[in-house]
C-alpha positions as CSV (number, residue, x, y, z in Angstrom):
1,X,0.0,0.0,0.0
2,X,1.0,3.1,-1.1
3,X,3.2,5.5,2.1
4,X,2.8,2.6,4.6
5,X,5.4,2.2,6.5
6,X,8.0,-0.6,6.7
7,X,8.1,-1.5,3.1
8,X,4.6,-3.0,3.3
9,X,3.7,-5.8,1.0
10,X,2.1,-3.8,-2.6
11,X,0.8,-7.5,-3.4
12,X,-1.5,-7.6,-0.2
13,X,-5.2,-7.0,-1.4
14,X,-6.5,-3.7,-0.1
15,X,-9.0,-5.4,1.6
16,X,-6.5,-7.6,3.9
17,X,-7.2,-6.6,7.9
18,X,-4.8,-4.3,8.9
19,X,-3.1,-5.0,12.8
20,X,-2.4,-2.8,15.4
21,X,1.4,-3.0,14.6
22,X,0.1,-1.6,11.0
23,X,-2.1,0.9,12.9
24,X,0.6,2.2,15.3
25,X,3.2,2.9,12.1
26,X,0.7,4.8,10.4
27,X,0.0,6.8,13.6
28,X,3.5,7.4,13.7
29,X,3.7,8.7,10.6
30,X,1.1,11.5,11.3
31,X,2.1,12.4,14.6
32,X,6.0,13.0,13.0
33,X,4.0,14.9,10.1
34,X,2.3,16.9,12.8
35,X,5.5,17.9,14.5
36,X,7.3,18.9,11.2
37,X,3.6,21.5,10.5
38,X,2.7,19.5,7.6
39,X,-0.4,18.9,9.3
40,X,-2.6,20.7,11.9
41,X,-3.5,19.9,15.5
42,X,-7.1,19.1,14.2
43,X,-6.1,17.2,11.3
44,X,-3.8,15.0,13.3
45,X,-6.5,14.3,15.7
46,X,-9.2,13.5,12.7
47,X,-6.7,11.3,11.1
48,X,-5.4,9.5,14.5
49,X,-8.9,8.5,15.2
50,X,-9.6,7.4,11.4
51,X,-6.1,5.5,11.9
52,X,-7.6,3.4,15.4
53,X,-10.9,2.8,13.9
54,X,-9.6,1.3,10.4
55,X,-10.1,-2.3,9.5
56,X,-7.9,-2.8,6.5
57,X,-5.7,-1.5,4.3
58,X,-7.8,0.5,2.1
59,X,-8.9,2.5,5.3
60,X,-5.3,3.7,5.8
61,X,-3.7,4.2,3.1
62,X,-5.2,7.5,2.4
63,X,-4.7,8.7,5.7
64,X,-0.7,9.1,5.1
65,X,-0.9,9.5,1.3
66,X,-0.4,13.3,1.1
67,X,2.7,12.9,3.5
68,X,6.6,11.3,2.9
69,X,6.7,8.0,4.4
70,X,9.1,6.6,6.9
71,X,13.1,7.0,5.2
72,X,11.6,9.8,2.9
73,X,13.3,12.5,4.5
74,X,16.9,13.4,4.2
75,X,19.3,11.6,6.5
76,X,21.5,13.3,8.8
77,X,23.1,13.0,12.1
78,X,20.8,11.6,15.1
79,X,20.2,14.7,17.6
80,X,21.0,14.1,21.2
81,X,18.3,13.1,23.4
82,X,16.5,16.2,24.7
83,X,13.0,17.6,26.1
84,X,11.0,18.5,24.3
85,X,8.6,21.2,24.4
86,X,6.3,19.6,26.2
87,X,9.2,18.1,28.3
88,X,9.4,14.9,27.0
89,X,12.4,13.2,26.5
90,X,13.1,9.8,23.8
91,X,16.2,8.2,24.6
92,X,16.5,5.1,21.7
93,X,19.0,2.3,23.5
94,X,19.1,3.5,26.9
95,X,18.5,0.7,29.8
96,X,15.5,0.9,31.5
97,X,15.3,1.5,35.2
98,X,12.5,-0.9,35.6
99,X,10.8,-3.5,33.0
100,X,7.8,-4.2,35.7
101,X,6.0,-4.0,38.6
102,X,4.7,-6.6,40.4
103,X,2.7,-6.3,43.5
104,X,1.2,-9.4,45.1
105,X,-0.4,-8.7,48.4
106,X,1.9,-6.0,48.2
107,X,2.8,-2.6,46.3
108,X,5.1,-1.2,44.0
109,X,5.9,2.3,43.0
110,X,7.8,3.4,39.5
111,X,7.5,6.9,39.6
112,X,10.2,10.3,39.6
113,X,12.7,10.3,37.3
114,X,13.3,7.1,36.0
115,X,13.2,5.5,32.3
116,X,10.7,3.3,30.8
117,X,10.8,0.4,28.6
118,X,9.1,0.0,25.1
119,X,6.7,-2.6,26.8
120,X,6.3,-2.4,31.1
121,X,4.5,-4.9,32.6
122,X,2.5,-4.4,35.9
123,X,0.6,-7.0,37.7
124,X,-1.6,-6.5,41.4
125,X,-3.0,-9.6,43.1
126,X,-4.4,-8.2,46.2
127,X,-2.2,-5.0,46.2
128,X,-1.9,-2.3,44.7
129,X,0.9,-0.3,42.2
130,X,1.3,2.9,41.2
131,X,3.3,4.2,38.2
132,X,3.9,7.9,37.2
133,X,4.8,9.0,33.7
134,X,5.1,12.5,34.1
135,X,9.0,12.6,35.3
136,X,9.5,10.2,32.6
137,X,12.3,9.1,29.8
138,X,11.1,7.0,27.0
139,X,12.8,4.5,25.3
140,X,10.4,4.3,22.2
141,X,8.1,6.6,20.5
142,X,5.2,4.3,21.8
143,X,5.9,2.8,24.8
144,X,3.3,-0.3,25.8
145,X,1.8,-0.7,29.4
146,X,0.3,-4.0,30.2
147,X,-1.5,-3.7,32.7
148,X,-3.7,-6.7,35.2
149,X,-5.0,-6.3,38.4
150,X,-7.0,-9.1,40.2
151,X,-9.0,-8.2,43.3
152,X,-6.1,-5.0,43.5
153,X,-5.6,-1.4,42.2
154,X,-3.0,-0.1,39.6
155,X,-2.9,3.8,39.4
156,X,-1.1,5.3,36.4
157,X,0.0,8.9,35.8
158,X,0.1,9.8,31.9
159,X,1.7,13.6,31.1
160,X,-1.0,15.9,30.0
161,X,1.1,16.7,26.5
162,X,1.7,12.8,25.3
163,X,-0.8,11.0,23.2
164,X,-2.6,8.1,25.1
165,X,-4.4,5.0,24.0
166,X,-6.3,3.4,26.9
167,X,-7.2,-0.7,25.6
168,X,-7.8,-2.5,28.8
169,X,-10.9,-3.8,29.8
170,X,-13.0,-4.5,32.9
171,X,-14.3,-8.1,34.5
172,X,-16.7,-7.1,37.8
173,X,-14.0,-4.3,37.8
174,X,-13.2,-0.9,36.1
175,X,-10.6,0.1,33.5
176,X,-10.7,3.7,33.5
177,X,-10.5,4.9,29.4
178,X,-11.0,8.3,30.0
179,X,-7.2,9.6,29.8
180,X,-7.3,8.4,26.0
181,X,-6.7,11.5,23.5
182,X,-3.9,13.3,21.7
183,X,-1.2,15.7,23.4
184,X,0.9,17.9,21.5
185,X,2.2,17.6,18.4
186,X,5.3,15.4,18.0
187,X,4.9,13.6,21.3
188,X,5.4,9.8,22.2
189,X,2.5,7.8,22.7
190,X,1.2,5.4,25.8
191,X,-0.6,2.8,25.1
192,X,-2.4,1.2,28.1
193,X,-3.3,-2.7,27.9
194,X,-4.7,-5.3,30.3
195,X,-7.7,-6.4,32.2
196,X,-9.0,-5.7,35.9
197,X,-11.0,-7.9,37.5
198,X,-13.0,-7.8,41.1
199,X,-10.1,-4.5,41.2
200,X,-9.5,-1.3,39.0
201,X,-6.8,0.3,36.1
202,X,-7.3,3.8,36.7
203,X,-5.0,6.4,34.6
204,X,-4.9,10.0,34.7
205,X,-3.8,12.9,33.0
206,X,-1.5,15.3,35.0
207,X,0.6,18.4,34.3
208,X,4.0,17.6,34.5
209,X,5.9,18.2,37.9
210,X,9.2,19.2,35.9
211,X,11.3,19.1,32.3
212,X,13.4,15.8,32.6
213,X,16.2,16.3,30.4
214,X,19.7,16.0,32.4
């Protein structure tokens, strides 16, 4: 398909189901578009949402086809990691502090300045974690929060300036969607996975408490 990503297949039929790996790279696309002014704040957000509610390839391929795709742009030298202006940083390579959480009859905190991991796991059986974002370095320009909690509570802390994607879903529990929505133009993206049953996921947009780049 034409401007997808990744060297997609042309031979796949534009009918084929699109995944959420293919979803994600288009979204990537727009959100860099958005940060380079090739496309508005309310574009991005109309296209983003066309992007998460597409079911093949056919639905997004026009979504990116006014735009240069991924390796388009001239090379240069990789910038050094820095915030942003919303205070975000992305550091590609650099060791996480932590890869989970894991609070059974128990807690667990992951919160100040710390770095995350393309893919964090957290888990509460009767217990409870809490993980803050908004002191944050990312690893990955989407960074993937799996998130369970049986008969326990998980509380997470999203900056108000990233873009969030809240999945998870509730069993005689709650998983709290409402954080889900754009931030600012260029910014990484959270997307929040899992399942709470007899116990809650709840996430929440904040300000953040300072810039992060050292």
């Amino acid at each position: 398909m034409t401007n997808l990503p990744e060297k997609p297949d042309l031979a796949r039929p534009p009918e084929m189901r699109a995944s959420d790996a293919d979803r994600d790279r288009v979204a990537s696309i727009l959100r860099d578009a958005a940060g380079e002014g090739r496309l508005t704040l309310d574009e991005v957000d109309e296209r983003l949402d066309a992007v998460y509610k597409a079911k093949t390839y056919a639905e997004l391929e026009p979504l990116t086809r006014d735009l240069p795709a991924a390796g388009d742009a001239p090379s240069g030298p990789a910038p050094a990691a820095r915030a942003g202006a919303g205070g975000f940083v992305v550091v590609p390579g650099e060791t996480p502090t932590w890869t989970n959480g894991i609070a059974i009859m128990s807690g667990f905190d992951r919160k100040g300045v710390w770095t995350v991991p393309e893919t964090f796991t957290a888990f509460a059986f009767w217990g409870g974690g809490d993980i803050d974002l908004r002191e944050a370095r990312f690893t990955s320009r989407t960074t993937r929060i799996n998130a369970v909690a049986i008969m326990g509570g998980i509380d997470i802390i999203v900056p108000d300036d990233v873009n969030v994607r809240v999945t998870g879903i509730g069993i005689m529990g709650g998983f709290d969607h409402r954080a889900t929505g754009p931030g600012i133009p260029g910014a990484p993206e959270i997307v929040i996975s899992g399942l709470a049953f007899w116990g809650g996921v709840d996430v929440k947009r904040r300000p953040r408490r300072r810039a992060v780049e050292r």
